[in-house]
N, C-alpha and C positions, 0 to 999 in steps of 0.2 A: 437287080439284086436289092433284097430286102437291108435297109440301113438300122442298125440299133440305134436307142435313143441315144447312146452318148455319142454314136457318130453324127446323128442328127444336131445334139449342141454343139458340137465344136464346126459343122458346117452352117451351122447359126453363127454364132462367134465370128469365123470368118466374114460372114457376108456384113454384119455390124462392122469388122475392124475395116474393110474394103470402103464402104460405102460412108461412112466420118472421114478416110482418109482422100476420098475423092469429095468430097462435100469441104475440107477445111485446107486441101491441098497437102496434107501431113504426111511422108514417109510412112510405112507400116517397117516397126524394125524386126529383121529377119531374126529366123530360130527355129528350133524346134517346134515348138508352140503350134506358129505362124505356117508351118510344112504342114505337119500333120493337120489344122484344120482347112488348109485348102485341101489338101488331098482327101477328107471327109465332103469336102463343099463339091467336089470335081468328081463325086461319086454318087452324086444327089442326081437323079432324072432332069432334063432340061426345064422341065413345068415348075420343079421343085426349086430347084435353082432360083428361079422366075419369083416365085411365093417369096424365098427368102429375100431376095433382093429388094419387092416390094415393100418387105414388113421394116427390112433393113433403116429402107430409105425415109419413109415415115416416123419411123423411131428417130434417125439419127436428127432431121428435120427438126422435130418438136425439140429436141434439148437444146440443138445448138441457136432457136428463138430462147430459150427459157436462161438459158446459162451461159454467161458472155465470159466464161472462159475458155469454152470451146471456140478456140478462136482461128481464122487463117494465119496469126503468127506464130511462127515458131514454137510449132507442135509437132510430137510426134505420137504416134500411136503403137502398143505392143500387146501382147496375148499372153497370157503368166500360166503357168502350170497348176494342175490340180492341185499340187504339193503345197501350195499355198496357203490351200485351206486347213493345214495340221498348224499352221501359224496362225490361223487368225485371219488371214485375208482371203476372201471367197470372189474378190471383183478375177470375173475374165476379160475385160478387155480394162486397159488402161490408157487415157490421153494424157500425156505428158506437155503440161504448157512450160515451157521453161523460158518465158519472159519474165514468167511471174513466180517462178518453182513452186506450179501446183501439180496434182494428179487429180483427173476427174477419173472414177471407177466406174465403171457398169460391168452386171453380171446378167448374161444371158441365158435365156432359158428355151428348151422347144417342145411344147406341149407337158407342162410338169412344172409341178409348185414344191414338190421337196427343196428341204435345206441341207439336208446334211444325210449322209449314208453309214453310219457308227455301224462300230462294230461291239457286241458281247463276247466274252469268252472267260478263262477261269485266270487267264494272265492280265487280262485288261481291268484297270481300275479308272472306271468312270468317274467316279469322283474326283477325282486329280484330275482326271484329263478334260473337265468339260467345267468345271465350277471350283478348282484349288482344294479341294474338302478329301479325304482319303474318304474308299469307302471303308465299312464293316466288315469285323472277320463271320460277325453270324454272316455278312452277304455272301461273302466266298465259300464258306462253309455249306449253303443254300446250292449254290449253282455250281462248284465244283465237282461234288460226284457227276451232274447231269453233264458236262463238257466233257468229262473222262471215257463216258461211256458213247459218246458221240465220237470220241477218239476211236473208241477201238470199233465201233462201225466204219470209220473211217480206214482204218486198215483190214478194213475185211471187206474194201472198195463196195461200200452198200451205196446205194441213190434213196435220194429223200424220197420217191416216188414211191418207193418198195415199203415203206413204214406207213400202217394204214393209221395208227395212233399220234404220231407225231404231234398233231397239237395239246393233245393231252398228255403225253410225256418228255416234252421238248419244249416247247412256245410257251405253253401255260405256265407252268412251273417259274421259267426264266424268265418270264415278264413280270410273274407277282413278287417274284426278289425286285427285282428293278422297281418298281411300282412299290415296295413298302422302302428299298434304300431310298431312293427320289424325293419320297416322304421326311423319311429320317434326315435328309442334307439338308432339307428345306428350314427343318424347326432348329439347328444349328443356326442359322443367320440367315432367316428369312430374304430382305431385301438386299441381301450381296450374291447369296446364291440366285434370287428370280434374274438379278442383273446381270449376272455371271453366264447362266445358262441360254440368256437371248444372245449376249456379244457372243459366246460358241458356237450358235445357229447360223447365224446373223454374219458373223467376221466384226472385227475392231475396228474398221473402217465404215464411212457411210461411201455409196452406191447407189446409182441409179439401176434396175431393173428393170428387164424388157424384156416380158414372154410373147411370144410366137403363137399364138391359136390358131383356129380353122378362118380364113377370111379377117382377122385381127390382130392387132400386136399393141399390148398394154405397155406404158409404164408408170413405173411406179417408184416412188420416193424414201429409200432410205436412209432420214436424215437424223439420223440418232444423236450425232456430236453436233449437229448447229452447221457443217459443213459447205452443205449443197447450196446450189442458187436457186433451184427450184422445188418445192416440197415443204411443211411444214416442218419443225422440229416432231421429233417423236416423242414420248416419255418412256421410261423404259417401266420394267414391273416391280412392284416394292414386296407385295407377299403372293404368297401359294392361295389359293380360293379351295381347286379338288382336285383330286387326281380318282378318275373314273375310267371303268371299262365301257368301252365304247359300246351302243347296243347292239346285239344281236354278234357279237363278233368275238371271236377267242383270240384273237392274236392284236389285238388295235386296245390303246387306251390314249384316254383326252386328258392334257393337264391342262387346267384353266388358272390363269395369273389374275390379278388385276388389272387396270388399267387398257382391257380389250383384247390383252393376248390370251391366245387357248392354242393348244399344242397337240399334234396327234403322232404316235408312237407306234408305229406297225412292225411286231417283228416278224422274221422271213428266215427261209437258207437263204446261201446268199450263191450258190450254185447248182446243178443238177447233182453233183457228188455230195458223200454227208461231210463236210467241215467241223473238226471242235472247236465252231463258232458261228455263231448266230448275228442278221443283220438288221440297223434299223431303218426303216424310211420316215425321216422325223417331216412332219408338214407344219406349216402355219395356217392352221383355220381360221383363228380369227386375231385381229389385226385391231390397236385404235384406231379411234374417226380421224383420230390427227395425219397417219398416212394419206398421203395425195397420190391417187390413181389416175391417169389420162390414159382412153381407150380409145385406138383408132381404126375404123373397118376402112381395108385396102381392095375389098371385093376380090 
């Protein structure tokens, strides 16, 4: 049986929260969480299994040389729900040292650099929700007839498949409102909004990350607030540089920040039925020199 990718992360997750907890001797505390990603890991082919375990054990290695909080005392290890991240916090697995009352975060990843899965629609105000700034009534004004009329597709159970136009009556349209709002919050408060919009990508926490590839498992240093033990600090961005359509592409645009971040924006359905609402796959392409990446092949 073929697994989805988010069956794949959360049977990622697992094999991370296993292999720290057997590495530091720490409890994994039960839950919800903690069920359903074994039962994603218990569902993985034996080889796959294997993969994870590998990339696991290599990750958890390297941090617990780099970061003497991950320690054999009195730790425990837990798995937090996706809900987390409408708060602010995006770490999936968390080590709880409570000698010292810290939490070391890492958020795991398996084959995939997205940050965040947004959603548009004609009730959703991005602005609020992602950087404190409301949006514009011209924006709602812009994209509302298009979500209404996606409504009543939607009750007349159409498939996105069935709409040969769809990018030029649906994608386009709702990405250039988004793409001239985006604009307009930016020239509002430049360097609170660039800062605003990384900690909503990002989460308000710093994080260690550790993606899963073919034969390799990176990590990487999210140390935005000074936190980590291992990682430079990061700088976050102070203004907007562009916001462009990405080439050759009707549905993808690049916001490029200063200070090395650039940002890509792809909108999508967000299932085979038409939804009156549209989704993003927000990625980080580019990154300051200041983040510290360690990459290790497990063969």
């Amino acid at each position: 049986m073929s697994l989805s990718q988010n069956e794949m992360g959360r049977a990622f997750e697992y094999g991370i929260a296993v292999s720290i907890s057997e590495y530091l001797k720490a409890p994994i505390q039960d839950g919800l969480q903690v069920r359903e990603a074994r039962r994603c890991f218990e569902l993985c082919a034996e080889n796959e299994q294997r993969k994870i375990g590998q990339a696991a054990t290599e990750a958890t290695a390297f941090l617990v040389a780099h970061d003497n909080r991950l320690s054999e005392k009195e730790c425990f290890v837990s798995i937090q729900s996706d809900q987390q991240g409408m708060y602010g916090d995006v770490r999936d697995i968390i080590v709880h040292n409570t000698a010292i009352g810290e939490e070391i975060g890492i958020s795991a990843k398996h084959h995939h650099w997205a940050v965040k899965h947004s959603r548009l629609s004609e009730s959703i105000d991005f602005g609020c929700r992602w950087v404190g700034i409301p949006c514009s009534d011209d924006y709602f004004q812009r994209i509302t007839p298009i979500f209404r009329e996606l409504r009543s597709r939607q009750e007349n159970h159409e498939k996105w498949r069935d709409i040969p136009d769809k990018n030029q009556r649906y994608y386009m349209p709702v990405l250039q409102a988004f793409s001239d709002e985006l604009q307009r919050l930016f020239q509002v408060n430049p360097t609170d909004v660039s800062r605003d919009l990384i900690h909503y990508l990002l989460g308000m926490y710093d994080y260690y990350k550790i993606i899963k590839e073919n034969g390799s498992v990176s990590i990487m240093s999210f140390n935005i607030n000074g936190t980590l033990k291992w990682g430079r600090r990061v700088p976050l961005p102070t203004r907007i540089i562009e916001i462009a359509q990405k080439p050759h592409s009707e549905t993808t645009i690049f916001v490029t920040l200063d200070r090395g971040w650039q940002l890509s924006f792809r909108i999508h359905n967000a299932s085979s039925m038409v939804e009156p609402s549209l989704k993003f796959d927000i990625s980080i392409i580019g990154l300051p020199t200041t983040i510290d990446r360690h990459v290790i092949e497990y063969g």
